[in-house]
N, C-alpha and C positions, 0 to 999 in steps of 0.2 A: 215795509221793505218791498222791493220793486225788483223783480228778476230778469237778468238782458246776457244776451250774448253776444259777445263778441270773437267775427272772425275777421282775421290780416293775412292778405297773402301780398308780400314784398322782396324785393332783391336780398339777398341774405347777407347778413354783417353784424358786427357784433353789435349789442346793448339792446338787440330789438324789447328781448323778455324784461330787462329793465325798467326801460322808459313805460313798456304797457303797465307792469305792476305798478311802478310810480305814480303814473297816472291816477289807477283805480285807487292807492291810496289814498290820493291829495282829494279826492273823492266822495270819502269816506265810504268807498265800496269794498267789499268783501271777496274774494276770490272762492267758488266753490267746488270748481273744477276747470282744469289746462292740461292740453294736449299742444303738441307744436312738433313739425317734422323740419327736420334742414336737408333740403335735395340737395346733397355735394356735389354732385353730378349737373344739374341744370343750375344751382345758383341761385336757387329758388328758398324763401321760408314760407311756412305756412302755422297759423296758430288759431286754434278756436279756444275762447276763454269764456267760461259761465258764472257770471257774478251778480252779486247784490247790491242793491244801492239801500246802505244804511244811515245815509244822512238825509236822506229826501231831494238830492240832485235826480232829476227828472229826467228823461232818453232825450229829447233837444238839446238841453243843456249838452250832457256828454257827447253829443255827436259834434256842435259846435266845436267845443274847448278842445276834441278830440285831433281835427284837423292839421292841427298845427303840428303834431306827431308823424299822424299820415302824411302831412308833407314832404318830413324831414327825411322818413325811410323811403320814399317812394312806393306806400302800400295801397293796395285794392283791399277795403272794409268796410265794415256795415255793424252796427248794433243792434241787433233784430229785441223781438217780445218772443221770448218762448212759450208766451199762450195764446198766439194768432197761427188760428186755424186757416190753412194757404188752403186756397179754393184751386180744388183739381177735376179736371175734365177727362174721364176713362172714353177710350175708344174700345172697341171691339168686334169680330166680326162673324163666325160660327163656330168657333170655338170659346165654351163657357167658363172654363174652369178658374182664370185665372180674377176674371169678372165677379163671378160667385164668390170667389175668396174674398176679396177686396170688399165688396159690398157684406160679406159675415163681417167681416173684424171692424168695417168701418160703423155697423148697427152696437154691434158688444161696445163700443170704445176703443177701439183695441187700435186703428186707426185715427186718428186724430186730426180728419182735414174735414174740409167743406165739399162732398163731391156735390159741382155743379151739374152735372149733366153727363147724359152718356150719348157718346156718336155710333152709329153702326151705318155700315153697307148693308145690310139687310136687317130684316125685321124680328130674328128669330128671338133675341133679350128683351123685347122691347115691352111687354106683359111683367116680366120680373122687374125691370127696371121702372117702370109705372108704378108697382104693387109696393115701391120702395118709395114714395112720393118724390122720384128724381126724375128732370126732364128729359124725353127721350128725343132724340134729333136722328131721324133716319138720311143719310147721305147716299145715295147711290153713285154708283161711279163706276164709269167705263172708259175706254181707250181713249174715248170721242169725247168726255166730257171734263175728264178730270181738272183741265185747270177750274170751272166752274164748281163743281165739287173741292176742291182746297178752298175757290173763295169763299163757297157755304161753312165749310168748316172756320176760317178764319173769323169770319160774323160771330160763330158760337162763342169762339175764343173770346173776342174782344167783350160780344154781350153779356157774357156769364161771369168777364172779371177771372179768368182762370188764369193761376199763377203757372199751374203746370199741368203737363199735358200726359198723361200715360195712355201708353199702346200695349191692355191686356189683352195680348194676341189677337188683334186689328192686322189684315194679312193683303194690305195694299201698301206698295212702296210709296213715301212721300217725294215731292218732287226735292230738287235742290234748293231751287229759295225758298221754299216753307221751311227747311231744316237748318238753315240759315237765319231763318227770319227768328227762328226761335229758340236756337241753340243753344243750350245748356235746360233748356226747358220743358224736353221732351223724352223720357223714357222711354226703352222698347225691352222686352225678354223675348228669349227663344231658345233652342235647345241646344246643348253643344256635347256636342262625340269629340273622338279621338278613335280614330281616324273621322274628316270629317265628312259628311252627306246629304248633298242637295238636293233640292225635285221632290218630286212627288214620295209621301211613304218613307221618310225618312226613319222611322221605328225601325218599321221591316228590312231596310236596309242594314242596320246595326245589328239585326237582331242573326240576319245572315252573314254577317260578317264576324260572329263572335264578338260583340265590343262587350265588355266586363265594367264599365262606366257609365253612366247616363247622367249628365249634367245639366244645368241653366244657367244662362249671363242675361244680368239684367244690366244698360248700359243706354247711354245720352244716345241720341240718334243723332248722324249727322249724311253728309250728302255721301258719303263711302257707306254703301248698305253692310249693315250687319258690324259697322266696325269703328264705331265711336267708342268715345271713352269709359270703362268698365265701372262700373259702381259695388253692382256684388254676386258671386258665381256660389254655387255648392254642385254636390254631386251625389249618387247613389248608387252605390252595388247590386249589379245583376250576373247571374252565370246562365249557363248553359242552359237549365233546367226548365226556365220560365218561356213562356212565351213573345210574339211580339204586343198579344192584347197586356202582358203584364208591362212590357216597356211602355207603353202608351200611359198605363195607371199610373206609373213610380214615375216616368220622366212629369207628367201635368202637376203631380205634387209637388216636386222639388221646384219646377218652374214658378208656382203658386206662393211658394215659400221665399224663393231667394226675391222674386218682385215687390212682395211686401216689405222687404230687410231694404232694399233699395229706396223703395218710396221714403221708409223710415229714412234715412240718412240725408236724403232731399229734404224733408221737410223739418228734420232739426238742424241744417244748414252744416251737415259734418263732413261733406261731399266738397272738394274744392278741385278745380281744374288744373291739370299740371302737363301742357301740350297738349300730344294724345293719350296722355294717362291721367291717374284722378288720386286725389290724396284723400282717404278714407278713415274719419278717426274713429274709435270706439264709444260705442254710447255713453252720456254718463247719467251720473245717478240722477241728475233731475228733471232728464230726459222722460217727455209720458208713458212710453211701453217699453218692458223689455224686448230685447232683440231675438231672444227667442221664443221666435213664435212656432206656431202650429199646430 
């Protein structure tokens, strides 16, 4: 038995859950888990389904025969293998924290991709990143050079075969067409208040302004800094009492944590695009890690 997922995202009308089960049956595949959202609002469905193939129909097969379905709804789909490890390319640039996480859970299992290689603007991971037999790609980049720096990064991209790109706190803006060029395919995390705080020392500013919340959004990059479409946020409780070295410790963890919940939902393909918003389903059981981590 051969395990595959199937996700559909199409104009929304009735029969769609029909005709998919029908399908899997005439199949002789097995249903082990379905999610499916109907946007009433945009007009939008969305469905990821995880099934079995108990007859010995093969993932070509099914994507053929599949077609003639996807045509009838007008869906955007795919039948993935839920045991191809997506080969990811981590950026990063002096700050460690979120880097170290990623590379813990990706040694444990706990992770479940192929990280090809790590980019930085500086040199400072580049020993850890070594001591982990991952290739290490130093990119410098200033005012004056950056398009030539996107295109060195780009070469990685292409040469490393990297499905997707994460920005654990890598703290250079990308241009517009690299975020273009690879949109839906690039991560970013960072910290989010209420009220919010830009510049320099953004702890210390919260920390002077009483903020009682310290969160992280991890979310697609696009040429609007800071403001692509959301994947996965948490938050933590602070008061008065603490310092701003304590906001600095509790906001890197939460950041650390909600990036990896994100990467997760990326690479079980539960993440689907809905405008500027993102339809996010819950993991299911035969999904590799659980969701909660930490």
């Amino acid at each position: 038995m051969t395990n595959h997922v199937l996700t559909v995202a199409c104009p929304s009308r009735r029969g769609i859950v029909a005709a998919v089960a029908t399908f899997l049956a005439r199949h002789e595949c097995n249903i082990t888990d379905s999610n499916q959202f109907d946007d009433m609002e945009g007009g939008r469905f969305f469905m990821r389904v995880r099934f079995r193939s108990e007859g010995g129909v093969d993932a070509a097969t099914l994507r053929e025969d599949f077609g003639a379905i996807a045509d009838e709804f007008g869906m955007d789909w795919a039948i993935h293998d839920p045991g191809h490890r997506m080969r990811v390319l981590l950026m990063v640039s002096n700050f460690g924290h979120c880097l170290n996480d990623l590379l813990y859970r990706w040694r444990i299992g706990a992770l479940p991709v192929d990280i090809v290689g790590v980019v930085s603007n500086h040199m400072t991971y580049q020993k850890v990143v070594v001591n982990h037999d991952i290739p290490f790609h130093h990119i410098r980049v200033t005012a004056a050079n950056k398009p030539e720096a996107e295109a060195q990064l780009m070469a990685v991209v292409e040469e490393s075969g990297a499905e997707l790109v994460v920005l654990a706190r890598y703290m250079q803006v990308l241009s517009d067409r690299l975020c273009r060029e690879m949109a839906g395919r690039i991560i970013n995390i960072h910290h989010s208040f209420l009220p919010s705080f830009k510049g320099a020392n953004p702890y210390r500013q919260a920390h002077e302004r009483g903020v009682k919340l310290i969160g992280a959004t991890a979310h697609y990059v696009t040429a609007d800094l800071d403001e692509g479409p959301i994947i996965e946020q948490d938050t933590v409780r602070v008061t008065h009492a603490q310092s701003p070295a304590d906001y600095v410790s509790l906001g890197r963890d939460v950041e650390a944590q909600v990036l990896a919940r994100a990467i997760h939902a990326h690479i079980h393909h539960r993440v689907f695009m809905n405008g500027a918003s993102t339809v996010v389903f819950p993991a299911s059981p035969g999904d590799h890690a659980s969701e909660r981590m930490g």
